[in-house]
PDB file with SEQRES, HELIX, SHEET and CRYST1 records, atoms N, CA, C and O in Angstrom:
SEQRES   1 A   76  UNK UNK UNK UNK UNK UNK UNK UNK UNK UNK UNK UNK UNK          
SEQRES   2 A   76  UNK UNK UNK UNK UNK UNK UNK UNK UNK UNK UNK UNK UNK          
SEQRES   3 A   76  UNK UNK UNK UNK UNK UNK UNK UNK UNK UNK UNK UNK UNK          
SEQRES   4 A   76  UNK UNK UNK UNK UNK UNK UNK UNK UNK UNK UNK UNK UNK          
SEQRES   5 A   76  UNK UNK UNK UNK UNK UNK UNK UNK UNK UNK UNK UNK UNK          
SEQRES   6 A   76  UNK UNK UNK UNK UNK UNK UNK UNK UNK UNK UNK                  
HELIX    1 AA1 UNK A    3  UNK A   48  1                                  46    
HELIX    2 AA2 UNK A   52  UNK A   75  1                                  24    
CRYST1    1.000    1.000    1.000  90.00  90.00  90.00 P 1           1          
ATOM      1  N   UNK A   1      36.129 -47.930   2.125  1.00  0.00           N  
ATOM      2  CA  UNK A   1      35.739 -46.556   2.424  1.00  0.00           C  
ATOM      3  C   UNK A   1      35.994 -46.259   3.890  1.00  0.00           C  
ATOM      4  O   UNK A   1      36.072 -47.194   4.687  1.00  0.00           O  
ATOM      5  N   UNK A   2      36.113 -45.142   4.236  1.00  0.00           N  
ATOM      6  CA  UNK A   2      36.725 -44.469   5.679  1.00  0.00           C  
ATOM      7  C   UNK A   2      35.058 -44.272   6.197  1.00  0.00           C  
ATOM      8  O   UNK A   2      34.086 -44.211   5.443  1.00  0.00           O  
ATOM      9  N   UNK A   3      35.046 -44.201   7.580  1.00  0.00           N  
ATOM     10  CA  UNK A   3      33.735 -44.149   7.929  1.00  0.00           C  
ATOM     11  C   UNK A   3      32.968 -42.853   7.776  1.00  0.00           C  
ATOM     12  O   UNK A   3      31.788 -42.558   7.583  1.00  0.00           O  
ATOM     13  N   UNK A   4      34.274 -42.099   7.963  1.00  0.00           N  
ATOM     14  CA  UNK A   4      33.905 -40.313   7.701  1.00  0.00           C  
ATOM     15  C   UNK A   4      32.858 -40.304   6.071  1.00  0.00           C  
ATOM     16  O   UNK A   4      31.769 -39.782   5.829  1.00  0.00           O  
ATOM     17  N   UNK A   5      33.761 -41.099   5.245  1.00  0.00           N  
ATOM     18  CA  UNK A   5      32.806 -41.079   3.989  1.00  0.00           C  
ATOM     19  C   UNK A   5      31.617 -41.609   4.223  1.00  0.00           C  
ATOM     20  O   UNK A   5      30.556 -41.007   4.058  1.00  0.00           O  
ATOM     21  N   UNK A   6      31.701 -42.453   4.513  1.00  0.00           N  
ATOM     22  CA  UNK A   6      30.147 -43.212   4.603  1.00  0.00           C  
ATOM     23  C   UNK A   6      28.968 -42.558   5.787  1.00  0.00           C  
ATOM     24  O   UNK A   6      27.752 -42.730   5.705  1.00  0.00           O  
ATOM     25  N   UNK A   7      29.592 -41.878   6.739  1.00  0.00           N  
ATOM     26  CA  UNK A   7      28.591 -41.395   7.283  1.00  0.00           C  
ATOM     27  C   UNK A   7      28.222 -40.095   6.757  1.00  0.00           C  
ATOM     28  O   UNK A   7      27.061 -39.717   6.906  1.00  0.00           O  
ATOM     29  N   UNK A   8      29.200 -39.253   6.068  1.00  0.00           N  
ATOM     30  CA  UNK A   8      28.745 -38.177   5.078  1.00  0.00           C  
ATOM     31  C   UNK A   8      27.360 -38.734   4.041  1.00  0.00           C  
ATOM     32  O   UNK A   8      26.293 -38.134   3.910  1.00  0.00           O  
ATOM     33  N   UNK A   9      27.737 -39.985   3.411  1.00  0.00           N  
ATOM     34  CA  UNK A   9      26.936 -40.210   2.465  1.00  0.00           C  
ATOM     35  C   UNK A   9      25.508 -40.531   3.036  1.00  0.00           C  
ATOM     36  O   UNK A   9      24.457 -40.272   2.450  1.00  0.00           O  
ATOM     37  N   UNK A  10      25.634 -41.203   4.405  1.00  0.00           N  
ATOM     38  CA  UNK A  10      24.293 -41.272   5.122  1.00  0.00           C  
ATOM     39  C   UNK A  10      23.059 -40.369   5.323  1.00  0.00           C  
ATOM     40  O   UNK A  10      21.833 -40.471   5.279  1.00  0.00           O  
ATOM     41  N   UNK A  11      24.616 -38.816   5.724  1.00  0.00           N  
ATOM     42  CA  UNK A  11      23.724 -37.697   6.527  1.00  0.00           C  
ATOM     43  C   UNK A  11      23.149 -37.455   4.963  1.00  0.00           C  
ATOM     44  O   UNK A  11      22.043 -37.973   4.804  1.00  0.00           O  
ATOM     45  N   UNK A  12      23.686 -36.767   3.780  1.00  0.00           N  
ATOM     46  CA  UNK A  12      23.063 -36.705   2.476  1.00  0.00           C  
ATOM     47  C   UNK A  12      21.984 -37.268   2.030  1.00  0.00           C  
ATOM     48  O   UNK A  12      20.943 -36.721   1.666  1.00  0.00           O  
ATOM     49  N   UNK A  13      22.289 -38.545   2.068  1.00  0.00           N  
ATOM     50  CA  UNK A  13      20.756 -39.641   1.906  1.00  0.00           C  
ATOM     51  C   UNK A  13      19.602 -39.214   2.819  1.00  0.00           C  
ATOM     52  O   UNK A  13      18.469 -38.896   2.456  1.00  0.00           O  
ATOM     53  N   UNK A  14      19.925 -39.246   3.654  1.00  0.00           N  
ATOM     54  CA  UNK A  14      18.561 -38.798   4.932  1.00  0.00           C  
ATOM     55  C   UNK A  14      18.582 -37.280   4.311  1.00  0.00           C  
ATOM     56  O   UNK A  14      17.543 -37.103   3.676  1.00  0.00           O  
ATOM     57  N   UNK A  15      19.156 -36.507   4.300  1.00  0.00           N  
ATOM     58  CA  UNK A  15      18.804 -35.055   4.123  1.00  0.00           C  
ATOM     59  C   UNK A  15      18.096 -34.845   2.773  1.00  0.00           C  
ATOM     60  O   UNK A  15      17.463 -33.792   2.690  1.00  0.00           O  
ATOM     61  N   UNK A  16      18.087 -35.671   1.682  1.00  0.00           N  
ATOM     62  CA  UNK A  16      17.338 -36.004   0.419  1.00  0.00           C  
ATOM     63  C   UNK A  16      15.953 -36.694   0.681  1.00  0.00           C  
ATOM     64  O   UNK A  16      15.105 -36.485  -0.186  1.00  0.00           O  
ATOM     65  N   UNK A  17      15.581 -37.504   1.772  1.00  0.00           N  
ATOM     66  CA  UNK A  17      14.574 -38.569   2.073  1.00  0.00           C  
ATOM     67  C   UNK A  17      13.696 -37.160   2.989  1.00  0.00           C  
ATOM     68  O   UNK A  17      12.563 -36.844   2.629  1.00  0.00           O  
ATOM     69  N   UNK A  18      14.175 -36.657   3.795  1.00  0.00           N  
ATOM     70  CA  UNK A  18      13.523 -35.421   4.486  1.00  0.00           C  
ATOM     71  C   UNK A  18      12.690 -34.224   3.427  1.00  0.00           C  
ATOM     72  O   UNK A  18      11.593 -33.665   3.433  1.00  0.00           O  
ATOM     73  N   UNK A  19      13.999 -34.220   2.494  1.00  0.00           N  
ATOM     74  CA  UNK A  19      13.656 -32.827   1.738  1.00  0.00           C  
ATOM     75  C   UNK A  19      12.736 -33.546   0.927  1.00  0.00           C  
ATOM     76  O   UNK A  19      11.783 -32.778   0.791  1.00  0.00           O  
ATOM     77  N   UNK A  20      12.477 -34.701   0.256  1.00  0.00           N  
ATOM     78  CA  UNK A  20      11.435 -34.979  -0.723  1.00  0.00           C  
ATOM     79  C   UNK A  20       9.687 -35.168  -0.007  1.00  0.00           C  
ATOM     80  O   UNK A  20       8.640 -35.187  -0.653  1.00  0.00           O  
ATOM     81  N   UNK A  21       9.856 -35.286   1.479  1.00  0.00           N  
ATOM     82  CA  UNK A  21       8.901 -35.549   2.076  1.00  0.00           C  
ATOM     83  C   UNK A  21       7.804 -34.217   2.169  1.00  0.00           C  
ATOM     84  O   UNK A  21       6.619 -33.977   1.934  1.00  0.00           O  
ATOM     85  N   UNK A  22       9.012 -33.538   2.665  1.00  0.00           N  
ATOM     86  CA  UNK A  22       8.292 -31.841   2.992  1.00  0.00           C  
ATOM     87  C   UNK A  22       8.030 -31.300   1.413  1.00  0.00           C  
ATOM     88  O   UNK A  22       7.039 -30.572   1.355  1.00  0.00           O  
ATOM     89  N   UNK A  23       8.559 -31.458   0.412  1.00  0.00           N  
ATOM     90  CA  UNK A  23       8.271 -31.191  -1.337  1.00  0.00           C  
ATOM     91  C   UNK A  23       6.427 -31.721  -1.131  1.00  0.00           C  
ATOM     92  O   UNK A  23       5.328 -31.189  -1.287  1.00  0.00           O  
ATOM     93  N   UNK A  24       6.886 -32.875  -0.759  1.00  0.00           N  
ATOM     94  CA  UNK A  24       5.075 -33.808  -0.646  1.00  0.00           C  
ATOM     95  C   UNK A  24       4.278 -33.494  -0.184  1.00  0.00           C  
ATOM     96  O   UNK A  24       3.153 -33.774  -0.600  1.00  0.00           O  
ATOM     97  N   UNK A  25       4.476 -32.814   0.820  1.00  0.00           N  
ATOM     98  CA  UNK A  25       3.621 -32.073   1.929  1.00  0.00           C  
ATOM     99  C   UNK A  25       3.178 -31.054   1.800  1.00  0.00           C  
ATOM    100  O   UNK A  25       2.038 -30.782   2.179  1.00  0.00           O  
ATOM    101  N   UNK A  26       4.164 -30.016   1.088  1.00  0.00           N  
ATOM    102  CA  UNK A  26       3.566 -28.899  -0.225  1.00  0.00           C  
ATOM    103  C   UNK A  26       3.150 -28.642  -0.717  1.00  0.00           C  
ATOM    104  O   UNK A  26       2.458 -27.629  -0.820  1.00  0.00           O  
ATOM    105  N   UNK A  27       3.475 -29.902  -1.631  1.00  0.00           N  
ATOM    106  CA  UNK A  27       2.187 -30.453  -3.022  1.00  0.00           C  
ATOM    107  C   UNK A  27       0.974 -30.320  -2.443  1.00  0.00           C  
ATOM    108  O   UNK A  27       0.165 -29.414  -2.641  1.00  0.00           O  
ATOM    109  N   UNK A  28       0.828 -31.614  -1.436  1.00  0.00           N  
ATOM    110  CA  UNK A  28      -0.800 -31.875  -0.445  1.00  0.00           C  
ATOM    111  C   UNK A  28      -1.249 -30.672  -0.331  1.00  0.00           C  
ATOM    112  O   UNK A  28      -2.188 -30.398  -1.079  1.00  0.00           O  
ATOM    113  N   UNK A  29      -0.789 -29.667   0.537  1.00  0.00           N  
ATOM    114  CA  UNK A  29      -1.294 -28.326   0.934  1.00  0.00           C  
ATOM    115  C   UNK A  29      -1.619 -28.018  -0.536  1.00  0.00           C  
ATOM    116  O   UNK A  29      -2.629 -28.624  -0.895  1.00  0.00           O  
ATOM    117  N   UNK A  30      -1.210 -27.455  -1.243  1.00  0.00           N  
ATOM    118  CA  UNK A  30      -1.485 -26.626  -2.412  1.00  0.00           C  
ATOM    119  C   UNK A  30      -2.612 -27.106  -2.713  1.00  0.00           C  
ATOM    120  O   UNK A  30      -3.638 -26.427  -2.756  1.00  0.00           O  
ATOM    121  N   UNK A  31      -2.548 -28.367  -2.962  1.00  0.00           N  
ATOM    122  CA  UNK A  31      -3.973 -29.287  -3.774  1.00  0.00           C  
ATOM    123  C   UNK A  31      -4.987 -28.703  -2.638  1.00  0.00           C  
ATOM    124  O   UNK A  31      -5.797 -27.827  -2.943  1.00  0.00           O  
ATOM    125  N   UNK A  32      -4.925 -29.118  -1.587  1.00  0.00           N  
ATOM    126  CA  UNK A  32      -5.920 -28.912  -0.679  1.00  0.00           C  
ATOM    127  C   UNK A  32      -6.440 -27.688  -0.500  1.00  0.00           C  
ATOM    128  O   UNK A  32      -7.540 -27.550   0.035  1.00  0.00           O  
ATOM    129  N   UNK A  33      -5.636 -26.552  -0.969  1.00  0.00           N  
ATOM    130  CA  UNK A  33      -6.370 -25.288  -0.827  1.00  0.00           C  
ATOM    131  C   UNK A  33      -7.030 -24.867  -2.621  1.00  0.00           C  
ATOM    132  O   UNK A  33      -7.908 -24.104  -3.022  1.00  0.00           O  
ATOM    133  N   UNK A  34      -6.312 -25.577  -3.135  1.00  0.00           N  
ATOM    134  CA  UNK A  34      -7.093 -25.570  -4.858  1.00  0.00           C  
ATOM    135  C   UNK A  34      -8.506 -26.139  -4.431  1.00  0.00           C  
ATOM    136  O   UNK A  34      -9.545 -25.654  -4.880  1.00  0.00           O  
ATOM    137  N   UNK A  35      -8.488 -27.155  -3.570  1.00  0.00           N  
ATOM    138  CA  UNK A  35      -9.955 -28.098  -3.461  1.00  0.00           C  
ATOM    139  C   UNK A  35     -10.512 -26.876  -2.837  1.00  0.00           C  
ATOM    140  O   UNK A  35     -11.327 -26.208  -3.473  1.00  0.00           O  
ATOM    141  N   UNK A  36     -10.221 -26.600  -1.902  1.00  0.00           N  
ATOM    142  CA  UNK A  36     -11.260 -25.584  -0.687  1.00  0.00           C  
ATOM    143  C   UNK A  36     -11.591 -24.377  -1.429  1.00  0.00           C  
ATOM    144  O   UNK A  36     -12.702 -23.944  -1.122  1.00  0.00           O  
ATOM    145  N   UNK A  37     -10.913 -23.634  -2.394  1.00  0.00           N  
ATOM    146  CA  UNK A  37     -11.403 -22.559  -3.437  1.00  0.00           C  
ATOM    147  C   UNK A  37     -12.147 -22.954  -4.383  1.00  0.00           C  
ATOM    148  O   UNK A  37     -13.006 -22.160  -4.765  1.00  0.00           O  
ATOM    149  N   UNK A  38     -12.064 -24.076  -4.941  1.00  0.00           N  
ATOM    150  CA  UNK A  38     -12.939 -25.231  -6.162  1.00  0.00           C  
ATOM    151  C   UNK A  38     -14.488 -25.263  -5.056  1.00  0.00           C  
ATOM    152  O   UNK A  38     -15.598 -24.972  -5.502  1.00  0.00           O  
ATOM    153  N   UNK A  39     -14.311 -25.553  -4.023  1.00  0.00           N  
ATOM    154  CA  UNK A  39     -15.648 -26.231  -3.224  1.00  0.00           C  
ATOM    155  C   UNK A  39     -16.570 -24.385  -2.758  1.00  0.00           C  
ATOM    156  O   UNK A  39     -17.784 -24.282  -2.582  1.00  0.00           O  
ATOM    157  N   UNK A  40     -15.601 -23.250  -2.670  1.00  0.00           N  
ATOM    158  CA  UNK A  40     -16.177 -22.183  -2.381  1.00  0.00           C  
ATOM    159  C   UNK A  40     -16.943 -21.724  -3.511  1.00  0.00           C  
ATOM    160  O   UNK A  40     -18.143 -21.466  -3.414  1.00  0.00           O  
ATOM    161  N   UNK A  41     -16.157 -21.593  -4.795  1.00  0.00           N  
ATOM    162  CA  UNK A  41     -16.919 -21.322  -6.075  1.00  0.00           C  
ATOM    163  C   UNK A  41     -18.191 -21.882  -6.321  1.00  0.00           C  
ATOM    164  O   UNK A  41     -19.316 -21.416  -6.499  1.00  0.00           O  
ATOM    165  N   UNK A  42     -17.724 -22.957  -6.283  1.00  0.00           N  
ATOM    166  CA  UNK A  42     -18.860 -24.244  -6.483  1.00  0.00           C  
ATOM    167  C   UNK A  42     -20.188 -23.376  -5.392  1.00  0.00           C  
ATOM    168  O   UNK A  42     -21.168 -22.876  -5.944  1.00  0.00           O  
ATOM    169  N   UNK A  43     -20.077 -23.335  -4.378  1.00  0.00           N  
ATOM    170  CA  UNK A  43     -21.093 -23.368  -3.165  1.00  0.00           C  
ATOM    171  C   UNK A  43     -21.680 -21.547  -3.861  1.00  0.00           C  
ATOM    172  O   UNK A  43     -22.858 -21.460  -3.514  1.00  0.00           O  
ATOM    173  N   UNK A  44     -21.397 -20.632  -4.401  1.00  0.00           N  
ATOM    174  CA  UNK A  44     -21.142 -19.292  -4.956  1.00  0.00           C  
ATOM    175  C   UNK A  44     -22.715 -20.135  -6.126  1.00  0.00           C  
ATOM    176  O   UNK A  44     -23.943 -20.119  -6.039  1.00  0.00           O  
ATOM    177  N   UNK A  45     -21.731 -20.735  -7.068  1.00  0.00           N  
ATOM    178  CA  UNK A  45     -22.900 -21.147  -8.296  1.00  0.00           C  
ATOM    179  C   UNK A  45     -24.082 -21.858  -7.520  1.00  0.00           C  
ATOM    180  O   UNK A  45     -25.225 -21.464  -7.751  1.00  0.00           O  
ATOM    181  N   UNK A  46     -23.892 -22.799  -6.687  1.00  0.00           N  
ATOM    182  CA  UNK A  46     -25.391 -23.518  -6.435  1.00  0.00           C  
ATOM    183  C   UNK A  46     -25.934 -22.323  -6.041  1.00  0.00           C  
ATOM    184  O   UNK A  46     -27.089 -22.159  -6.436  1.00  0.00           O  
ATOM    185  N   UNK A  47     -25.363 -21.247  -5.247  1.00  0.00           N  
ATOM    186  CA  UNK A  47     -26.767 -20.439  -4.596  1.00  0.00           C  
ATOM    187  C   UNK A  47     -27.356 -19.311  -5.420  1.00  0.00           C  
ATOM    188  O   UNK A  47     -28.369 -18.676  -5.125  1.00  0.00           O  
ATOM    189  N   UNK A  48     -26.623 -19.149  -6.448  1.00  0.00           N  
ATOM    190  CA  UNK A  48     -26.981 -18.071  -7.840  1.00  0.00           C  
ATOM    191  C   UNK A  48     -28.026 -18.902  -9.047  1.00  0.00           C  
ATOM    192  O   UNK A  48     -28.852 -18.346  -9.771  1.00  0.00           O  
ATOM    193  N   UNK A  49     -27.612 -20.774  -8.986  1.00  0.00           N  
ATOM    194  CA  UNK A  49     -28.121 -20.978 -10.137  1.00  0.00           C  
ATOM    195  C   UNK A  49     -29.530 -21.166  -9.729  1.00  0.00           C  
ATOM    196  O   UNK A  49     -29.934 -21.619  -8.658  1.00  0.00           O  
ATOM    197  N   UNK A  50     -30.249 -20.733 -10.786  1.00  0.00           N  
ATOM    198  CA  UNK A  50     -31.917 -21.101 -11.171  1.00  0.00           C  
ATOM    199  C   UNK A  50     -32.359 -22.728 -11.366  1.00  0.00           C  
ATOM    200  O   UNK A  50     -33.120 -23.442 -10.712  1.00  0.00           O  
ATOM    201  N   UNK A  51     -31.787 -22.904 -12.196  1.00  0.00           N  
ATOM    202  CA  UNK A  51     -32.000 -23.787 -13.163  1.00  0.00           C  
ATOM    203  C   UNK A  51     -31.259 -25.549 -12.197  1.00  0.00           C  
ATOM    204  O   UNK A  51     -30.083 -25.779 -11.915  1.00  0.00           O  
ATOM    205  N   UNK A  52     -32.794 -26.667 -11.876  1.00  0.00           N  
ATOM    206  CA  UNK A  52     -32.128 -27.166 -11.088  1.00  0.00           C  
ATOM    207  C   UNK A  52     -31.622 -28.601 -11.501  1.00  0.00           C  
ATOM    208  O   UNK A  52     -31.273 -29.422 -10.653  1.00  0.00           O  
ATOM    209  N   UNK A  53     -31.599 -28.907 -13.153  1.00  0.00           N  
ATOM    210  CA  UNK A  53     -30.516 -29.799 -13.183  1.00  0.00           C  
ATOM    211  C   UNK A  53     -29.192 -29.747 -12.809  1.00  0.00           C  
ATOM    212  O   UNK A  53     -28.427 -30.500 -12.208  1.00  0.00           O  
ATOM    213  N   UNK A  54     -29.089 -28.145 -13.566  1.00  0.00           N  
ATOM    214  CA  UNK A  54     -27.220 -27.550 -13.305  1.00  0.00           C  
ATOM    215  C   UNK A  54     -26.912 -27.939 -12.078  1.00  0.00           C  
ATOM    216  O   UNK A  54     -25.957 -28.677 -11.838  1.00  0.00           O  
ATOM    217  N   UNK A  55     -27.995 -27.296 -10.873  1.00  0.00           N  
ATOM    218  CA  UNK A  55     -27.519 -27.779  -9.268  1.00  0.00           C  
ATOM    219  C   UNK A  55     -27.430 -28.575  -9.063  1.00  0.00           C  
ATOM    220  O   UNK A  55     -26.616 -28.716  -8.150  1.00  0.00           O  
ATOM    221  N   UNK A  56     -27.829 -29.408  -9.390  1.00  0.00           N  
ATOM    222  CA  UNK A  56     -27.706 -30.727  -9.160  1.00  0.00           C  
ATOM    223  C   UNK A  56     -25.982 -31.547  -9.777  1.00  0.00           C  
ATOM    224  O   UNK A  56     -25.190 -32.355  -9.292  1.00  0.00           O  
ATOM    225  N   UNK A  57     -26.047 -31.013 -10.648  1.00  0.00           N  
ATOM    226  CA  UNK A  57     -24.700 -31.261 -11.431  1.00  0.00           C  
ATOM    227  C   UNK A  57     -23.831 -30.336 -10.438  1.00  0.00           C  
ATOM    228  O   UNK A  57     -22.766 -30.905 -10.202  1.00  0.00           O  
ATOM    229  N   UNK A  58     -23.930 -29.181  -9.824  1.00  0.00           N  
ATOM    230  CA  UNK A  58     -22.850 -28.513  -9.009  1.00  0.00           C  
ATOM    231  C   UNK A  58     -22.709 -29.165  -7.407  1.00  0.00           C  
ATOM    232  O   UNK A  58     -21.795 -28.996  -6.599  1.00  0.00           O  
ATOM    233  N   UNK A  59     -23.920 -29.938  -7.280  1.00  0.00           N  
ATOM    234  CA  UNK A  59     -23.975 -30.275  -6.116  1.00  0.00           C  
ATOM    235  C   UNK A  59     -22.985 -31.469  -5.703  1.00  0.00           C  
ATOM    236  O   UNK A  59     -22.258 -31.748  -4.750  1.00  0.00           O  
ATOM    237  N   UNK A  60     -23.480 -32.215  -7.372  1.00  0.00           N  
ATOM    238  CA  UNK A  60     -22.687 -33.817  -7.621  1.00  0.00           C  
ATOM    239  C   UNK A  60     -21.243 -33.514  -7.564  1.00  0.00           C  
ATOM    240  O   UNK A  60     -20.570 -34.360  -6.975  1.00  0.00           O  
ATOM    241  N   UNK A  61     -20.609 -32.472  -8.056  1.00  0.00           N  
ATOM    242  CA  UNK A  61     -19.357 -31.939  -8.126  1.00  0.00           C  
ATOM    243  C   UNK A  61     -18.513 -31.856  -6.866  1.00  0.00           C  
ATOM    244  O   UNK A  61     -17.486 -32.476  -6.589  1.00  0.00           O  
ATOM    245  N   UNK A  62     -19.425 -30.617  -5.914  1.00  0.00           N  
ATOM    246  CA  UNK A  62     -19.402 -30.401  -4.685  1.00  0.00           C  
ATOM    247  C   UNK A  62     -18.714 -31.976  -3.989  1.00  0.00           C  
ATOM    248  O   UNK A  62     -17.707 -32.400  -3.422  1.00  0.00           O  
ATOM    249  N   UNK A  63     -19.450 -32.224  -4.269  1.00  0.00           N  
ATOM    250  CA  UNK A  63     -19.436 -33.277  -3.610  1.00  0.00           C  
ATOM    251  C   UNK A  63     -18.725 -34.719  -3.423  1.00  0.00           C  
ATOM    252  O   UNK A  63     -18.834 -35.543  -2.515  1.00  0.00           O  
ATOM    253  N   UNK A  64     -17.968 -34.724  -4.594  1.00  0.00           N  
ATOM    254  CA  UNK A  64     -16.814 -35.501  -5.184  1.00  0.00           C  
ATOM    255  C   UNK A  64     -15.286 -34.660  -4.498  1.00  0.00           C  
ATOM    256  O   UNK A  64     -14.288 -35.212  -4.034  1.00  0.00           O  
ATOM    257  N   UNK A  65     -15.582 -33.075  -4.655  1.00  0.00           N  
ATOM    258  CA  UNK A  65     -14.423 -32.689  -4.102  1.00  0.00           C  
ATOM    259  C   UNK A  65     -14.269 -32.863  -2.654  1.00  0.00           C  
ATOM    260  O   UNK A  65     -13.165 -32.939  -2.115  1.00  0.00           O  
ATOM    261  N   UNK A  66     -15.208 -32.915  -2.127  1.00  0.00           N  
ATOM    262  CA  UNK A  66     -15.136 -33.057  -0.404  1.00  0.00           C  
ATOM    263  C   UNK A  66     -14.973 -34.417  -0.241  1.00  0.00           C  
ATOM    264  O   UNK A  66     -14.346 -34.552   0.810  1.00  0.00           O  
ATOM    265  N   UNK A  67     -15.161 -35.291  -0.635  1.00  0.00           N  
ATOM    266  CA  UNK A  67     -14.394 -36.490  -0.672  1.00  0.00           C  
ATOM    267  C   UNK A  67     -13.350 -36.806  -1.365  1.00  0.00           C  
ATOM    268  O   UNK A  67     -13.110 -38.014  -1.390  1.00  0.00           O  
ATOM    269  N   UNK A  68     -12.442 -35.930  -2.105  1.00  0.00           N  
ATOM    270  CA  UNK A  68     -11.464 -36.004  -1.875  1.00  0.00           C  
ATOM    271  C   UNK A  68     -10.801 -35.181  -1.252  1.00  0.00           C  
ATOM    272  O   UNK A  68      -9.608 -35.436  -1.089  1.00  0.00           O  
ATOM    273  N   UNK A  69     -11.346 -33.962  -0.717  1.00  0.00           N  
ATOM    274  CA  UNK A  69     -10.600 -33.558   0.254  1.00  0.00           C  
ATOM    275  C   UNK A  69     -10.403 -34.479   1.808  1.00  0.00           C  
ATOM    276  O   UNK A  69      -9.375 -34.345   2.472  1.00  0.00           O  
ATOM    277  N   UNK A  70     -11.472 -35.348   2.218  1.00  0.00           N  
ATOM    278  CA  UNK A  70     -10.892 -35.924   3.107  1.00  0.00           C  
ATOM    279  C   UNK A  70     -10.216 -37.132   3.080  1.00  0.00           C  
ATOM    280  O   UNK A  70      -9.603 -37.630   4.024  1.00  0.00           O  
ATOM    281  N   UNK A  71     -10.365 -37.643   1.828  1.00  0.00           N  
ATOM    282  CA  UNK A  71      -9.384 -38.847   1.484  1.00  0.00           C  
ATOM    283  C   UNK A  71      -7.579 -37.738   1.687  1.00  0.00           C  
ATOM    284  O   UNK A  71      -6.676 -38.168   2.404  1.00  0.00           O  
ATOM    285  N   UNK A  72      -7.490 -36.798   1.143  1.00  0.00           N  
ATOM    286  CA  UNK A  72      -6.637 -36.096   1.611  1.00  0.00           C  
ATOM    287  C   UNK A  72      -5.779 -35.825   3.175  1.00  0.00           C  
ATOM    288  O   UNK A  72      -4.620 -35.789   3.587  1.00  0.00           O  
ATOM    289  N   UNK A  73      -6.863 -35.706   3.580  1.00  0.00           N  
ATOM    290  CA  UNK A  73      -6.601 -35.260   4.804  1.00  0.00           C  
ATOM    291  C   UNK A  73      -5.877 -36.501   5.851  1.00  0.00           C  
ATOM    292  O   UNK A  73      -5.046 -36.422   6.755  1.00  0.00           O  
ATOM    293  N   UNK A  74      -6.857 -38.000   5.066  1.00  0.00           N  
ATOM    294  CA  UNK A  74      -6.316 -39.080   5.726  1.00  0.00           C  
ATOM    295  C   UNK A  74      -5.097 -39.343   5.051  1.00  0.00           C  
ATOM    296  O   UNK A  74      -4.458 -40.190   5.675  1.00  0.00           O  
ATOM    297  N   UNK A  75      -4.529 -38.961   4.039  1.00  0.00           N  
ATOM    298  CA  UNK A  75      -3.444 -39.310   3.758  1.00  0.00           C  
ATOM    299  C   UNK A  75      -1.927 -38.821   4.476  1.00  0.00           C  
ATOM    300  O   UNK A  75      -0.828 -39.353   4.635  1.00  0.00           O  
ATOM    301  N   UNK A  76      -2.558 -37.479   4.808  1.00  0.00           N  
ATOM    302  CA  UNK A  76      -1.790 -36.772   5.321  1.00  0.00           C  
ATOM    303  C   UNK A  76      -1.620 -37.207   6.594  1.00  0.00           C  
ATOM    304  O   UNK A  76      -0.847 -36.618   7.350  1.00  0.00           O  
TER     305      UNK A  76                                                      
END                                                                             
């Protein structure tokens, strides 16, 4: 192979390894703002509900998502 080819095929490879990263990084964001609207709702029902097993069950919820939102955050 001529080097011209092979460094074409390089810049391609890296320009595929870049573009799948920022795809990833996308994903993350999206999830992360699904979590932060999931954790607003959530915080909406604990302060409406009466009834305090449910809260307790919204709280337990709550509260699973904020840990994974910062397991998130460290990933990122």
């Amino acid at each position: 192979m001529k080097l011209a080819k092979i460094l074409e095929k390089a810049k391609k490879y890296l320009f595929l390894i870049q573009t799948n990263e920022d795809i990833k990084k996308r994903k993350i964001e999206k999830l992360r703002d699904k979590i932060e609207d999931k954790i607003l709702k959530l915080d909406k029902k604990i302060r409406n509900e009466k009834d305090e097993e449910e809260n307790l069950k919204l709280k337990d919820e709550r509260t699973m998502l904020k840990n994974f939102r910062k397991q998130l955050k460290q990933k990122k």
